[in-house]
N, C-alpha and C positions, 0 to 999 in steps of 0.2 A: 530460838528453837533448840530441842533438848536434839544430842545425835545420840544414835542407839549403833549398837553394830550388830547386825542381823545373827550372825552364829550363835549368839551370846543368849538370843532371847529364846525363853522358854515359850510351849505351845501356847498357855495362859496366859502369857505376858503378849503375845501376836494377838490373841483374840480381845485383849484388856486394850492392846493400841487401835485393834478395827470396832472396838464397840461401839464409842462418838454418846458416851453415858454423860449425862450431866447430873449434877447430885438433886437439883429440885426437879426433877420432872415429875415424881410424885405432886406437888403441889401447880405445877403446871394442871395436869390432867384433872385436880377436881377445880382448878378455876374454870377450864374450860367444860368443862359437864355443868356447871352453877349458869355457866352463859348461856348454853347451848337450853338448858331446861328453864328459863329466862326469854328466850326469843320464841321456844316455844308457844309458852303460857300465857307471854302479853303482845307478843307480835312486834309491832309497828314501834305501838309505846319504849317500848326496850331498846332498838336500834336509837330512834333518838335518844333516849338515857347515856346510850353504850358510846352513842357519839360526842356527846359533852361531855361523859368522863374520859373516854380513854383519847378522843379526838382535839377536846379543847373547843369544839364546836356547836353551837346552838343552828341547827340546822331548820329551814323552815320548811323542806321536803325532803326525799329521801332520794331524790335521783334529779339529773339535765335531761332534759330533752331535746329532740335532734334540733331545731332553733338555736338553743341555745349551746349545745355544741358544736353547730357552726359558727356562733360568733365569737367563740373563744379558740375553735382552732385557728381562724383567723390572722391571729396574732403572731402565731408562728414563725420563726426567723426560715429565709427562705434554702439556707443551707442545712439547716434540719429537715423542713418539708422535703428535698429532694434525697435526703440520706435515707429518712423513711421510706419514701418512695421505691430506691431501688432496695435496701432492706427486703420489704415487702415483694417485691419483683420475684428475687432471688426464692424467697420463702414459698413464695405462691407456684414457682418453676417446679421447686423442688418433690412439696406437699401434692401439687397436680400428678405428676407423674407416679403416684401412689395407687391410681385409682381406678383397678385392675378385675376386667371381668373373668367368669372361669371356664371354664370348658365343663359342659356334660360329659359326667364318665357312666360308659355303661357296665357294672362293675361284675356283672354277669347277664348272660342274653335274654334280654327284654325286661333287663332291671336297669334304669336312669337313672343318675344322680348327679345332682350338683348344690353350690351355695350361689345366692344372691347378699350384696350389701342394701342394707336398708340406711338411713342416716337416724340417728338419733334423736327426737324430736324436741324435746329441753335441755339444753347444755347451760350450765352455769362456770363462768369464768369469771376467776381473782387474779387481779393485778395488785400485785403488791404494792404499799404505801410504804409510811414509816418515813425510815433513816435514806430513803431513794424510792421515787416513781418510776416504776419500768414500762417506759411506751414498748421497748421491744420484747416483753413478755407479752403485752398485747396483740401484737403482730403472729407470735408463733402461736397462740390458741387461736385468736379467730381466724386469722386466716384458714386452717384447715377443718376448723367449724365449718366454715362458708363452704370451701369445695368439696365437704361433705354432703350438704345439703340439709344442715340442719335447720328448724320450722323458725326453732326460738330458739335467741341468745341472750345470755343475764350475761352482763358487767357487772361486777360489784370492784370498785376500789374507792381505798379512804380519801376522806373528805380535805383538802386544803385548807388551812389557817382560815381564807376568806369563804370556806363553803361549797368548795366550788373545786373540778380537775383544772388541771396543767394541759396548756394547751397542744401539748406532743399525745398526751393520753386521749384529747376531745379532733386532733386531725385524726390518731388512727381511726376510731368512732367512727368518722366523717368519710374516711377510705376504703372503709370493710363495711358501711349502710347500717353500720350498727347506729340506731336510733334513740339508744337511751345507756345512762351510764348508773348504775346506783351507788349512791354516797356511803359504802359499808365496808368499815376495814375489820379483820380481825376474825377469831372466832364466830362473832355471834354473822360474819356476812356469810358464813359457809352453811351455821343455824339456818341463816334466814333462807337460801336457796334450797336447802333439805326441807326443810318444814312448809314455807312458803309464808308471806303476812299477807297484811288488808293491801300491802302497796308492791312488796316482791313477788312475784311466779314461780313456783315449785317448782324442780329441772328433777330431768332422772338419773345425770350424771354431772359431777366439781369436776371443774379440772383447774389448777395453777399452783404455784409454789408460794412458800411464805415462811414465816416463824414458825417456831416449835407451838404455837398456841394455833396458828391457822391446821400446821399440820395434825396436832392432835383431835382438833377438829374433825377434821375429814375421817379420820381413823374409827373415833366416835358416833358416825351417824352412816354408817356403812351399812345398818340394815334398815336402812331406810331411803338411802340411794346408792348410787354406782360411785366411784372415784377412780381419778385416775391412776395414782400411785401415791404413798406416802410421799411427797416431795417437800423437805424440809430444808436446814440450814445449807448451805451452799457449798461443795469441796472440789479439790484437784488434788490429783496424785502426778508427780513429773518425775518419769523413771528419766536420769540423765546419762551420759559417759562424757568421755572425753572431748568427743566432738560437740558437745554443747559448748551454748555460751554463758556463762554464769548472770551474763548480765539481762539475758533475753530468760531464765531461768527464772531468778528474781523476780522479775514483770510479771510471770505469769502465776507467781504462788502469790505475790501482792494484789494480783486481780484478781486471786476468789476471797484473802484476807480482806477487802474494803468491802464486801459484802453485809458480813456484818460479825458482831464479838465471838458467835459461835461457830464458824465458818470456819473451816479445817484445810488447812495446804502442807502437802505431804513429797517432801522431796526423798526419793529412792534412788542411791549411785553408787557405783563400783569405783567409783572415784574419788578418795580424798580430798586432792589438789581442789574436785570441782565442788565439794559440798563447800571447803575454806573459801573459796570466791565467792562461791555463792550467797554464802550468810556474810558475806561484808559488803554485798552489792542489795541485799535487803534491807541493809541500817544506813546504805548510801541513798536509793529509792524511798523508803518509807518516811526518811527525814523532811521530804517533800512534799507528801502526800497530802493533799485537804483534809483528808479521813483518816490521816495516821493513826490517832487515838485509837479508831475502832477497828484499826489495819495491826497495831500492833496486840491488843489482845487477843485476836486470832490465828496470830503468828506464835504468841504464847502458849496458846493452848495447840499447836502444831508442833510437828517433829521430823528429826531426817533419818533414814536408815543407810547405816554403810551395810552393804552386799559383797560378794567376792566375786558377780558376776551378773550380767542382763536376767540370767533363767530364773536365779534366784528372787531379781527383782520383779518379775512375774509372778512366782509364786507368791509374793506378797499382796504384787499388786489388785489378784485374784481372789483373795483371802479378804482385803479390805474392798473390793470391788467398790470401784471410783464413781461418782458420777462424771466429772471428767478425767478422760486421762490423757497427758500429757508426754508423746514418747520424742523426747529430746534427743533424738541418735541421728547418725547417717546410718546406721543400721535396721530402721524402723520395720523395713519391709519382713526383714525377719521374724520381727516378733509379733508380727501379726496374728499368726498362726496358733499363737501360745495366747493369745486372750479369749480369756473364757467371760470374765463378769464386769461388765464397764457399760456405763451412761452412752458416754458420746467419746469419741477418739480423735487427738490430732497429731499429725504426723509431721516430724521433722521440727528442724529447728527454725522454719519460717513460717508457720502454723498458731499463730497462738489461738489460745480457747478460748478468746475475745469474741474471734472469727468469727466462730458460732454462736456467743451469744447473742449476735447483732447480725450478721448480713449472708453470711456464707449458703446458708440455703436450709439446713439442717434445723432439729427444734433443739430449741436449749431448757426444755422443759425434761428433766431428766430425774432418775432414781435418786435419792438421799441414802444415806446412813445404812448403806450394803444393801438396802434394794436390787439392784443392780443384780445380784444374785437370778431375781425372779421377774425384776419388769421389766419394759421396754419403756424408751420416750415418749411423748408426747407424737403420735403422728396421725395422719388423715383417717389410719383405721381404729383409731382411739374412740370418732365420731362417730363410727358406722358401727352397725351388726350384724352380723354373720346369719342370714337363715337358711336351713337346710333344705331341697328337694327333693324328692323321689318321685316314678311315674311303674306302675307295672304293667306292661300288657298280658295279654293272656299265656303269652311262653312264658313272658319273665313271670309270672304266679305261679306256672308250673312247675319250674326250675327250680326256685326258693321256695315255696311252699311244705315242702316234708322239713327242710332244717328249721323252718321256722318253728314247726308242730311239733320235732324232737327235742327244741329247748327250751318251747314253750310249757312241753311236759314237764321236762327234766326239772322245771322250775318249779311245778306244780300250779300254772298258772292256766288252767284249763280256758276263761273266758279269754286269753291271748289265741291260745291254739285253735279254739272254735273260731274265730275272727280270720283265719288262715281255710280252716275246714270248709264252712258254710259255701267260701266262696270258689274251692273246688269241686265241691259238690253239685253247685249250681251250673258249675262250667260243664261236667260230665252229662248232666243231666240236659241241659240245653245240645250239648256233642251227640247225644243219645236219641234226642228229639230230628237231630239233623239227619241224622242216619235214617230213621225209620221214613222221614218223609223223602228222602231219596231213593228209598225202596219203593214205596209209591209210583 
């Protein structure tokens, strides 16, 4: 990991380290338009293609059915079954308590208003394959799928050597009632839930993380459904000081490095002493690692910044707006205050951001590459949609009725105004009627 010393670096040079540019993305982006206008055109035919070239698989359908995802979660050793289980617990506790009704305001007399959640009625969700199968990406979409109350859920994840998911990905299946898994990694499974085939279900919103090829995906068929956020390669930012442990440090920039070669871990300290322990306790750790190969080149392509002080390393860290961030202090509480642009946050130095990827309660479905900036995580109202109310009785049309008329003029939009008129007029004149027959 290169060390920079923050004084030192120019504006350009801070925006050149939060970029997260890779030099082929150009040829990313039209592989993945070739795919995407591919799964369009031929449907069904192309997902199998896409699954023997890019899968190594001759597939004989495109999806398990709940059958037969019962008899491969099955298999499941019973210490995983119950990690999931409370996993999910935690996830379902968290995501519940999201799901919040509102109070009518009357925002002038005898004008009502309020919002109703609706759930979203196709949700299509990617669980990423590849270099690792994540049952607990599974976990953090459906589960708040489900306590959304959405109609329909698409699985789509890549196909196993034998054809077939891993029985952690066919228990959660089994757990959340989800009934079907389809066999599609990559680009064209994002295609295939945008467009829909002879065998997949069109959704009206992707939600899940993946490669720069799933993410550019979703980016690419955005006017043709909803997504949830760019969520791409994987990072941590770990603002440290003194009171960190360099070894507990380490762990946790090695945990978003094994993600995979593009994955970015970003240690920020006012501490010397602690960056030099720290980068010897990542060539002591990663020497271990199963996945070091793919642990070390995203340690390569990371860096550390020396700071003079915690604010500064805010301002950084704000600038690079983290998907996780990592505040390694006993001072944590402090800087709370001063975050502006982050994923998901863990606090202290007995915190790691394992935590939340697996069980803490929280989604690990989070912003990539300065999103962070603009979105939020993955959570129960990701599901839902917001629809507006209003009610007027006869005050409240009196009350509102001239502003409406004076900016409906001022617009020049006369049939709005008339729409406001007609139905004071009616009022007056029915008011007018009551009068005379009470003269009567």
């Amino acid at each position: 990991m290169k060390v920079y010393n923050y004084k030192d670096l120019s504006k350009s040079k801070i925006e050149e380290l939060c970029s997260r540019q890779i030099e082929d993305d150009r040829a990313v982006e039209e592989r993945v338009e070739d795919i995407i206008r591919t799964v369009k055109n031929e449907g069904d035919k192309a997902l199998f293609n896409f699954a023997k070239a890019f899968d190594k698989v001759e597939l004989k359908k495109l999806f398990l059915d709940a059958a037969e995802l019962k008899a491969i979660a099955s298999s499941i050793p019973a210490d995983a079954k119950k990690a999931i289980e409370t996993a999910y617990q935690n996830i379902k506790i968290f995501h519940q308590a999201q799901l919040k009704s509102e109070d009518k305001i009357e925002t002038m007399p005898g004008v009502i208003c309020w919002r109703e959640s609706r759930a979203i009625e196709k949700v299509g969700l990617y669980i990423p394959g590849g270099t690792a199968v994540l049952p607990s990406t599974f976990l953090m979409l459906a589960t708040p799928a489900v306590i959304a109350g959405c109609k329909e859920i698409v699985v789509c994840s890549p196909p196993q050597s034998d054809g077939k998911t891993n029985c952690y990905l066919a228990y959660c299946a089994v757990l959340l009632g989800i009934e079907k898994i389809y066999l599609i990694g990559g680009a064209q499974a994002v295609a295939a839930m945008a467009f829909g085939t002879e065998t997949v279900p069109q959704v009206y919103k992707i939600f899940g993380p993946g490669n720069r090829y799933v993410t550019t995906a979703k980016t690419r068929i955005q006017n043709k459904v909803a997504i949830d956020m760019p969520a791409g390669p994987s990072e941590v930012l770990v603002i440290a000081d003194d009171t960190a442990n360099p070894a507990f440090v380490a762990a946790d920039l090695l945990a978003q490095a094994e993600h995979g070669a593009d994955s970015q871990a970003i240690l920020v300290s006012n501490s010397n002493k602690l960056i030099e322990k720290t980068l010897k306790e990542i060539e002591n750790q990663l020497s271990i690692l199963p996945r070091k190969e793919i642990a070390s080149k995203a340690i390569a392509n990371s860096y550390t910044i020396l700071v003079e002080n915690l604010n500064y390393a805010m301002d950084f860290s704000n600038e690079y707006a983290p998907e996780h961030l990592i505040l390694a202090t006993e001072s944590h509480q402090d800087l709370i205050p001063l975050i502006i642009n982050a994923g998901s946050v863990f606090l202290g130095n007995l915190t790691p951001e394992s935590a939340g990827d697996y069980a803490s309660g929280t989604n690990h479905t989070l912003p990539t590459s300065g999103f962070a900036k603009a979105y939020s995580g993955v959570s129960t109202d990701a599901f839902l949609k917001k629809i507006t109310f209003q009610h007027l009785s006869i005050n409240g049309l009196k009350n509102i009725g001239s502003t409406v008329e004076i900016l409906a003029g001022a617009e020049d939009l006369q049939a709005h105004k008339n729409a406001v008129t007609i139905r004071l007029e009616e009022q007056r004149y029915k008011n007018k009627e009551q009068g005379l027959r009470s003269k009567d």
